[in-house]
PLY file of the C-alpha trace (Angstrom):
ply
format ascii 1.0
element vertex 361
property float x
property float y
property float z
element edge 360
property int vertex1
property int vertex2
end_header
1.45 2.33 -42.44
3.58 4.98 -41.07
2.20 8.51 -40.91
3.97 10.38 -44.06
5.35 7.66 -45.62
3.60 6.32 -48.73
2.57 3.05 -48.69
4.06 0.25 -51.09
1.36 -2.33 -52.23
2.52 -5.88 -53.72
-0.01 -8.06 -55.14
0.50 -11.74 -53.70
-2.65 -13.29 -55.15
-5.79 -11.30 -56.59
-7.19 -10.88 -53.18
-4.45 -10.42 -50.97
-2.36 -7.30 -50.42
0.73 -6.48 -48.59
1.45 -3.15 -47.40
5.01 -1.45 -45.50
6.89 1.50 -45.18
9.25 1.25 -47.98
9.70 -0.63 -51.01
12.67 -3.04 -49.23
9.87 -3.72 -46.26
7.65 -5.10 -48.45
10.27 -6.99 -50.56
10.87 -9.09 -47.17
7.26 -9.59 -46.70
6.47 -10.63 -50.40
9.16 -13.04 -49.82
7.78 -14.33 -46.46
3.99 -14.52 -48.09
5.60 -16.21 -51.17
7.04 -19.10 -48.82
4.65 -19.33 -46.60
1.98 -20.05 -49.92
4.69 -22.59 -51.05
4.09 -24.76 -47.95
0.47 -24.14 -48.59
0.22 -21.61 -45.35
-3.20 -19.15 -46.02
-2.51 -15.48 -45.64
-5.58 -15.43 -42.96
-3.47 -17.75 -40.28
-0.97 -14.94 -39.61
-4.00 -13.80 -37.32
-4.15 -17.05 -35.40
-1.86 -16.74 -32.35
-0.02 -19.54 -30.32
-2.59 -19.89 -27.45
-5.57 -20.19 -29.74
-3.54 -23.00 -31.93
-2.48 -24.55 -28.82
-6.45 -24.95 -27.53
-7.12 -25.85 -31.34
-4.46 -28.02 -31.01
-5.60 -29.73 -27.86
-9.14 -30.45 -28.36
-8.33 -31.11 -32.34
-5.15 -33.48 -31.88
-4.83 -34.77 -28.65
-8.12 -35.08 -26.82
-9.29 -38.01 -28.69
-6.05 -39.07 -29.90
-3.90 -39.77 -26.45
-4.74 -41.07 -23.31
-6.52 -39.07 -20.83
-3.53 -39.01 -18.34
-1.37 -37.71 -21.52
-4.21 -34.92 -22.42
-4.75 -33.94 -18.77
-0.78 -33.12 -19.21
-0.35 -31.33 -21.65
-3.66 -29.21 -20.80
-2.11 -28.29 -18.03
1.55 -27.04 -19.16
-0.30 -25.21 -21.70
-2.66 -23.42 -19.45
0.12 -22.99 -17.00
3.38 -21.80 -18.85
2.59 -22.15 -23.00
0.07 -19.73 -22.85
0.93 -17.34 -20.32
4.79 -16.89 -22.25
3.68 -17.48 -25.78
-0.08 -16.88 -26.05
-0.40 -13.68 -27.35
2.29 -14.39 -30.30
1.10 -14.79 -33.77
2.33 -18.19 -34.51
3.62 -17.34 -38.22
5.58 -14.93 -36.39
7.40 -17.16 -33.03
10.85 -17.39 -33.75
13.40 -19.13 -32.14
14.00 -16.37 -29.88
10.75 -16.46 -28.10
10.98 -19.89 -27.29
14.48 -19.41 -25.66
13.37 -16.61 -23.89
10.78 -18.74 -22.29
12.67 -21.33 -21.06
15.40 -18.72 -19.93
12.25 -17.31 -18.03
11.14 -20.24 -16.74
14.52 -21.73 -15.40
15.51 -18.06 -13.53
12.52 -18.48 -11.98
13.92 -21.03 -9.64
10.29 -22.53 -8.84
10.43 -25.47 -11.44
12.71 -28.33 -11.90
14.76 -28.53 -15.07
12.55 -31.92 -15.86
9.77 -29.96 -15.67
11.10 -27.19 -17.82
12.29 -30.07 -20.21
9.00 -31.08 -20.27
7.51 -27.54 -21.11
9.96 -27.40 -24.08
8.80 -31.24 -25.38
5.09 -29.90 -25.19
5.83 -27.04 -27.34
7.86 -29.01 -29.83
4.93 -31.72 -30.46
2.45 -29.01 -30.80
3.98 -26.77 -33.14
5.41 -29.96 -35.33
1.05 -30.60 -35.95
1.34 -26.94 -36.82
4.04 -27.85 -39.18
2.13 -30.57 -40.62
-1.37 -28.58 -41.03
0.77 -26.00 -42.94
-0.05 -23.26 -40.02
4.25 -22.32 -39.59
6.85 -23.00 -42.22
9.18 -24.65 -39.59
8.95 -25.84 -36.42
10.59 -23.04 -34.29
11.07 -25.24 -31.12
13.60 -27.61 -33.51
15.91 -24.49 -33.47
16.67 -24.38 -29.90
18.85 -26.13 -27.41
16.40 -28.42 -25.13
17.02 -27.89 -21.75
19.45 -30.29 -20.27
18.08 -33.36 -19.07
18.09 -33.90 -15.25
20.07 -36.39 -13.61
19.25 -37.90 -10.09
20.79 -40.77 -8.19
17.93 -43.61 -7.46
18.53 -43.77 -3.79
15.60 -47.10 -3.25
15.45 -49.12 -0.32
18.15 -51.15 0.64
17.37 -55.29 0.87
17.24 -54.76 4.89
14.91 -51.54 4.56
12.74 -53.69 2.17
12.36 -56.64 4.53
11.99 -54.37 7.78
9.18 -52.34 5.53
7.53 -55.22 4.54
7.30 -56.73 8.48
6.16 -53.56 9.35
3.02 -53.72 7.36
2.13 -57.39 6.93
-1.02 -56.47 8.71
-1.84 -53.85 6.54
-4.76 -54.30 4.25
-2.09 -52.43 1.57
0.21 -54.68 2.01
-0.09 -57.20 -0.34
0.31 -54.11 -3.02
3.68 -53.32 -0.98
4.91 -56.54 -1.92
3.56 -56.45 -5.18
5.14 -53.67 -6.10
8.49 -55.14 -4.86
8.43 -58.26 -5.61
7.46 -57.52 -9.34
8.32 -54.18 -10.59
5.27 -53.38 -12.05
3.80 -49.61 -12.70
1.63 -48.18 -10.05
-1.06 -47.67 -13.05
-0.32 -51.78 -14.14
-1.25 -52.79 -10.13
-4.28 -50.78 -9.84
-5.36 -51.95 -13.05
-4.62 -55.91 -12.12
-7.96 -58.23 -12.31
-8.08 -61.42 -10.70
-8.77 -62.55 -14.23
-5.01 -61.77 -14.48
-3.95 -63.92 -12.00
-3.08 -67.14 -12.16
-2.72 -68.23 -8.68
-2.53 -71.95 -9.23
0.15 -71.41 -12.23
1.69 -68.62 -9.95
1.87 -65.79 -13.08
0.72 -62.62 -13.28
-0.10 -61.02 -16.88
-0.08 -57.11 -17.06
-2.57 -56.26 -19.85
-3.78 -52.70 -18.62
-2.53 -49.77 -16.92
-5.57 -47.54 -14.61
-5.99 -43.81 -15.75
-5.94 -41.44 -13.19
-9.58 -41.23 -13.81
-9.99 -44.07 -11.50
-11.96 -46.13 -13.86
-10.57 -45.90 -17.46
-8.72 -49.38 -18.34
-6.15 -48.48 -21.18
-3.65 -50.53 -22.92
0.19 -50.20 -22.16
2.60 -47.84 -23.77
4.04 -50.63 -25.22
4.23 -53.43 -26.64
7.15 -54.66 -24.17
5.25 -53.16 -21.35
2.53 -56.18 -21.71
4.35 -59.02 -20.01
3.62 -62.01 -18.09
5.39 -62.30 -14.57
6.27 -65.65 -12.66
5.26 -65.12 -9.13
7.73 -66.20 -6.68
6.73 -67.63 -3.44
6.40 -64.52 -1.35
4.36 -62.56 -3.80
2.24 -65.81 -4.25
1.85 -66.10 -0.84
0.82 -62.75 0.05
-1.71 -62.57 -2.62
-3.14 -65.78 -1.70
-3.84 -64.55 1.69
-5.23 -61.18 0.39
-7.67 -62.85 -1.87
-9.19 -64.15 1.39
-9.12 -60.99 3.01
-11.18 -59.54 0.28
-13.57 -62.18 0.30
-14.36 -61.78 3.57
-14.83 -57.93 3.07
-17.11 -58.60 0.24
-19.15 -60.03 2.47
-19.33 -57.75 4.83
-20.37 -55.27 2.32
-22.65 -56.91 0.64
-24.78 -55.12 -1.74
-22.77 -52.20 -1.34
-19.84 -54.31 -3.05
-18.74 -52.96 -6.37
-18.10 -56.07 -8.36
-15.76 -54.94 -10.38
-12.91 -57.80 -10.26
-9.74 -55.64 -9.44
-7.49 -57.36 -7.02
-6.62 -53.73 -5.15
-9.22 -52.22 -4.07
-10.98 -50.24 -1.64
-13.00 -51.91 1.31
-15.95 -51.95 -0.79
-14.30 -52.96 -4.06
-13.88 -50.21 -5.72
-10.62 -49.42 -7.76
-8.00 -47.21 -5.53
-7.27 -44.24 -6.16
-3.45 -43.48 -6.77
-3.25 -40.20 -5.20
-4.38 -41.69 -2.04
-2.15 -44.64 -2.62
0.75 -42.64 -2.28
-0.26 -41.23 0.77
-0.69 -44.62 2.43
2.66 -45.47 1.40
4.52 -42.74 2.68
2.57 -43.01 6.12
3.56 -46.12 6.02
7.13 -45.24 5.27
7.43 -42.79 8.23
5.66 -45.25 10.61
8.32 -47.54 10.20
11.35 -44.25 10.41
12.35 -45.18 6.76
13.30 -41.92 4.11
10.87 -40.42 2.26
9.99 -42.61 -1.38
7.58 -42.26 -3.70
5.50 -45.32 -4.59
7.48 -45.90 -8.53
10.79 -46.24 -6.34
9.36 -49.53 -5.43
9.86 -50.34 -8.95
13.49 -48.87 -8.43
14.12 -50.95 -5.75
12.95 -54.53 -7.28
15.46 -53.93 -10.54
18.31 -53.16 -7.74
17.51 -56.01 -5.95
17.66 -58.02 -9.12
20.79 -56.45 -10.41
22.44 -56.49 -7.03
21.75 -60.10 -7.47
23.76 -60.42 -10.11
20.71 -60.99 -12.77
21.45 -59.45 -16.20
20.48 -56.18 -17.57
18.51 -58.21 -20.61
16.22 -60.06 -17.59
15.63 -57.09 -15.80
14.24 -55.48 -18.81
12.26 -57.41 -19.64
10.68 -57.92 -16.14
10.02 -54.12 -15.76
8.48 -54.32 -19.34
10.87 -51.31 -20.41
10.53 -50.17 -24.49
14.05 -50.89 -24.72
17.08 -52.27 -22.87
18.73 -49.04 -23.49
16.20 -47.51 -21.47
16.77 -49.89 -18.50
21.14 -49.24 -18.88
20.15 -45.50 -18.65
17.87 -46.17 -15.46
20.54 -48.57 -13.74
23.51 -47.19 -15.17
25.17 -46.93 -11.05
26.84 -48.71 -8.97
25.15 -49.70 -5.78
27.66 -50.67 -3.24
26.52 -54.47 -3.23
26.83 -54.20 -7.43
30.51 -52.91 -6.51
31.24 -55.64 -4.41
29.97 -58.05 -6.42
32.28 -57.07 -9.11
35.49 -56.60 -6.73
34.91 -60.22 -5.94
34.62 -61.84 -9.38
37.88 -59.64 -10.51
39.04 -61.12 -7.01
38.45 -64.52 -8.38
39.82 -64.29 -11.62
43.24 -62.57 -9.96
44.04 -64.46 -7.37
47.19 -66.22 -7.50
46.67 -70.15 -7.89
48.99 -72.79 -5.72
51.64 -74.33 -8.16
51.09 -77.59 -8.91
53.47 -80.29 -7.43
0 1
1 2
2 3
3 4
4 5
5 6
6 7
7 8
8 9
9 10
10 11
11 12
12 13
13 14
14 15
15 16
16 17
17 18
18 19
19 20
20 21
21 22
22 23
23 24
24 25
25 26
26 27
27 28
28 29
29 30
30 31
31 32
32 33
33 34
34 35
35 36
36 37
37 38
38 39
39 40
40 41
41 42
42 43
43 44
44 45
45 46
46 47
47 48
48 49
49 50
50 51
51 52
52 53
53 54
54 55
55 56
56 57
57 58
58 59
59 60
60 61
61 62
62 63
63 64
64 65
65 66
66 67
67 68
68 69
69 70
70 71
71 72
72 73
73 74
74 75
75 76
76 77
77 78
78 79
79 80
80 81
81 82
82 83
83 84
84 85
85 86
86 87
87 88
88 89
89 90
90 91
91 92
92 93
93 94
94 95
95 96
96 97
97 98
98 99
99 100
100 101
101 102
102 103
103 104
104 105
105 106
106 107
107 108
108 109
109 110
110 111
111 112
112 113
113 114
114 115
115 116
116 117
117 118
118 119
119 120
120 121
121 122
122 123
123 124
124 125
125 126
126 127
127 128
128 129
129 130
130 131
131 132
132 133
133 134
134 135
135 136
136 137
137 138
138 139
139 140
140 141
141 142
142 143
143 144
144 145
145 146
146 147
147 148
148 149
149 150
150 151
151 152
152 153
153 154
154 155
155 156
156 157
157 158
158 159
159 160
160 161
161 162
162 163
163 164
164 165
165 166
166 167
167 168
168 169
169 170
170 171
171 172
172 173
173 174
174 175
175 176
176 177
177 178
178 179
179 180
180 181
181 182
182 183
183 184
184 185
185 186
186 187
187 188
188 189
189 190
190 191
191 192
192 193
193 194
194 195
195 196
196 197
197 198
198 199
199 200
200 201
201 202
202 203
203 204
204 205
205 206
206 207
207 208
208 209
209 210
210 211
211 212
212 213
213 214
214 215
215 216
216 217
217 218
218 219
219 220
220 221
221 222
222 223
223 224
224 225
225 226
226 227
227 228
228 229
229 230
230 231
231 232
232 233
233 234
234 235
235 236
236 237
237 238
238 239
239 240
240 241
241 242
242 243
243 244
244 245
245 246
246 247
247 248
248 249
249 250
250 251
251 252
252 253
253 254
254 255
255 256
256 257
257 258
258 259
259 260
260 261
261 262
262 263
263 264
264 265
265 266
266 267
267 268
268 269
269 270
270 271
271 272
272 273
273 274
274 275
275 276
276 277
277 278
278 279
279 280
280 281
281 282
282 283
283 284
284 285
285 286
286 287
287 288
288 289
289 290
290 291
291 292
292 293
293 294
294 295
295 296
296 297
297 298
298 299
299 300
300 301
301 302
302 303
303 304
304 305
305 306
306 307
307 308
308 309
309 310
310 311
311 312
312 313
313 314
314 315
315 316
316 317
317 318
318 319
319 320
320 321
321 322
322 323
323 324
324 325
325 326
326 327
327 328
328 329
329 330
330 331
331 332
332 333
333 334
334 335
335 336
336 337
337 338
338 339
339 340
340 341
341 342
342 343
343 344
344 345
345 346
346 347
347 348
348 349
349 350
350 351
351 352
352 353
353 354
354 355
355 356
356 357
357 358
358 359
359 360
């Protein structure tokens, strides 16, 4: 209450009071409190601020609720950018502005990507629509701004002559067989590390993905989707190559002996334990610059089997379905360019159905 200025009182319930400078002050408010009752919000939660909803939020919705690599996430773009920006706002009172001032903030800053800042924004927007739902906000403030514009990249995988010099390169590598693996099917980095031998079919020559490895190390979890669990044929080289690793690990099992972790995953450290991705990723870029190729990370693998594929001339539908994608949509998105072997491909067939025929006699 301003000093000399008589305060204006407004009864909102028996309990409650609301108090402003001047009778049209507390008109606005009464109408705010009256709404906010209507969506069943209590007149206490205009104390609880953003950051302490978004730890509520946190340990309340999503820790038991998601999958550790999805809570580890979002833990983290809260602690590092939610909070810091928002924290100290009452959440009944974040408006639209505040959120657009954040990602104005965060995107001037030049230090993040705009996926990244995309992905700040999509946090945000799933937290506050729980607030929505627990009656904490009367609308879901992050619905009311723009979402920063996706980022779009061009997949730049290895070529079919990269692949096959990569692959030569590191045929004696005890990560090889994952190399190929990953090459030869397309699968996830989390779906590999997760593979059991109970998985395999080595004599049928399939592979069933049934589990994708946390970054934990040790947490089995199912696939995002239902498309995502899929059964692979393996073709001769894969078969081959995983055949021949199978020995390999027998033999290192025992050499290890009782040290052996029996733990039936196909990749795995010399003493059997699962690997961990991190360090995966290492090994594969060593293993990149060792043979003079560019700079990949280890999911481009997965970019480079559907280009392979398509560059093949197998259909969009196939591929899909191969790389276990939620939709085929998803895959056009991915794949929607042109490598120069696609282009070719299709200059030919239009070649085909132009040229000019001899006339008959």
């Amino acid at each position: 209450m301003a000093s000399g200025r008589a305060a204006t009182p407004a009864q909102t319930d028996a309990e409650h009071s609301l108090y402003a400078r001047n009778r049209k002050e507390v008109q606005e408010r009464l109408r705010a409190a009256l709404t906010a009752t209507d969506h069943g919000i209590r007149p206490g939660d205009g104390r609880l601020t953003v950051g302490a909803f978004l730890d509520e939020w946190l340990e309340l919705s999503v820790r038991d609720r998601c999958r550790p690599n999805t809570f580890d996430s979002y833990a983290f773009f809260v602690r590092k950018y939610l909070t810091p920006a928002l924290g100290h706002v009452p959440i009944a009172k974040l408006g639209p502005e505040h959120v657009q001032r954040m990602l104005t903030d965060l995107t001037a800053s030049g230090k993040l990507s705009p996926t990244t800042v995309r992905y700040v924004y999509s946090v945000l927007r799933i937290a506050l629509s729980r607030a929505l739902k627990a009656g904490k906000v009367v609308r879901n403030v992050a619905t009311l701004v723009d979402p920063p514009r996706k980022a779009r990249f061009e997949l730049a995988p290895l070529s079919a002559e990269q692949v096959q010099a990569f692959l030569e390169d590191v045929a004696a590598d005890r990560m090889g067989p994952l190399y190929v693996a990953a090459i030869g099917l397309g699968m996830r980095q989390g779906e590999l590390l997760a593979l059991r031998w109970q998985d395999v079919d080595l004599e049928a020559g399939t592979v069933s993905v049934r589990h994708t490895l946390q970054r934990d190390g040790r947490t089995l979890a199912a696939p995002k989707t239902e498309r995502a669990k899929r059964t692979l044929r393996l073709g001769g080289e894969v078969l081959a190559s995983l055949r021949a690793h199978r020995v390999r690990q027998l033999e290192e099992r025992m050499a290890a002996g009782t040290r052996w972790h029996d733990e039936d995953f196909v990749f795995t450290t010399p003493l059997g334990s699962p690997l961990d991705s991190r360090n995966v990723t290492r090994a594969f870029q060593a293993a990149l610059t060792r043979s003079g190729l560019p700079r990949q990370r280890f999911h481009d693998m997965r970019h480079a089997c559907a280009t392979l594929l398509l560059e093949g001339g197998e259909e969009l539908g196939v591929v899909s379905k191969i790389l276990g994608h939620a939709t085929l949509g998803t895959t056009a998105d991915v794949y929607a360019h042109l490598t120069p072997a696609m282009s070719q491909r299709v200059a030919d067939r239009m070649d085909t159905v132009l040229r000019r025929r001899p006339a008959s006699g």
